[in-house]
C-alpha positions, 0 to 999 in steps of 0.5 A, spaced: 087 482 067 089 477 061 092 470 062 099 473 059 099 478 064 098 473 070 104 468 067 108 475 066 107 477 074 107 469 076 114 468 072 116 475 075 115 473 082 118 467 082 126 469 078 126 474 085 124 468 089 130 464 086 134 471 086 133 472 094 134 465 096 139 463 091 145 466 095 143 463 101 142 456 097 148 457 095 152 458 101 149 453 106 150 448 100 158 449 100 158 450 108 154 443 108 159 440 104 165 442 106 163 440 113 161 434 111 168 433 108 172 435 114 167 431 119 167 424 114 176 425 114 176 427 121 170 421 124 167 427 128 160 426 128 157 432 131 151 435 129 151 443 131 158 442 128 154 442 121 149 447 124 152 453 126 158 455 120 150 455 115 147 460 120 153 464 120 154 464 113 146 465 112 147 471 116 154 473 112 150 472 106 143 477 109 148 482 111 152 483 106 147 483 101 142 484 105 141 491 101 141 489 094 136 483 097 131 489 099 132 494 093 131 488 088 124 486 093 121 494 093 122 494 085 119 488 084 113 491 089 113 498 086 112 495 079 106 491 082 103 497 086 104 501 078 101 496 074 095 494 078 093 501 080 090 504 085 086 496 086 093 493 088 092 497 095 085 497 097 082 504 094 
């Protein structure tokens, strides 16, 4: 197992992590915000006003691309499991 080969396998795996939690990231940013901006114009102060819409929107976004996230996981997987061989799994 070669250097390069570890770096390949670490970069690999963290551009799926940032793939899989992207969305998410991304959904409970702008959530964030725009409850921010309608608390700050509204003086409304209220915590679970803030929580709730980014659960909901982290559920929207599981459920919507739910599918994709677990397709783009097991590839990842079966790729490690090909490349590592019968060792990857405890044979």
């Amino acid at each position: 197992m070669s250097p390069e080969w570890v770096i390949e396998i670490v970069r690999n795996a963290m551009l799926l992590s940032v793939a899989l939690g992207g969305p998410f990231m991304v959904v409970a940013m702008g959530l964030g915000l725009t409850i921010s901006v309608l608390q700050a114009a509204t003086q409304v102060n209220e915590m679970t006003l803030a929580f709730v819409p980014k659960v909901v929107g982290a559920g929207a976004c599981l459920w919507i691309g739910g599918g994709w996230m677990v397709e783009r996981w097991l590839t990842f997987t079966h790729e490690m499991v090909a490349v590592m061989g019968p060792a990857a799994i405890g044979q």
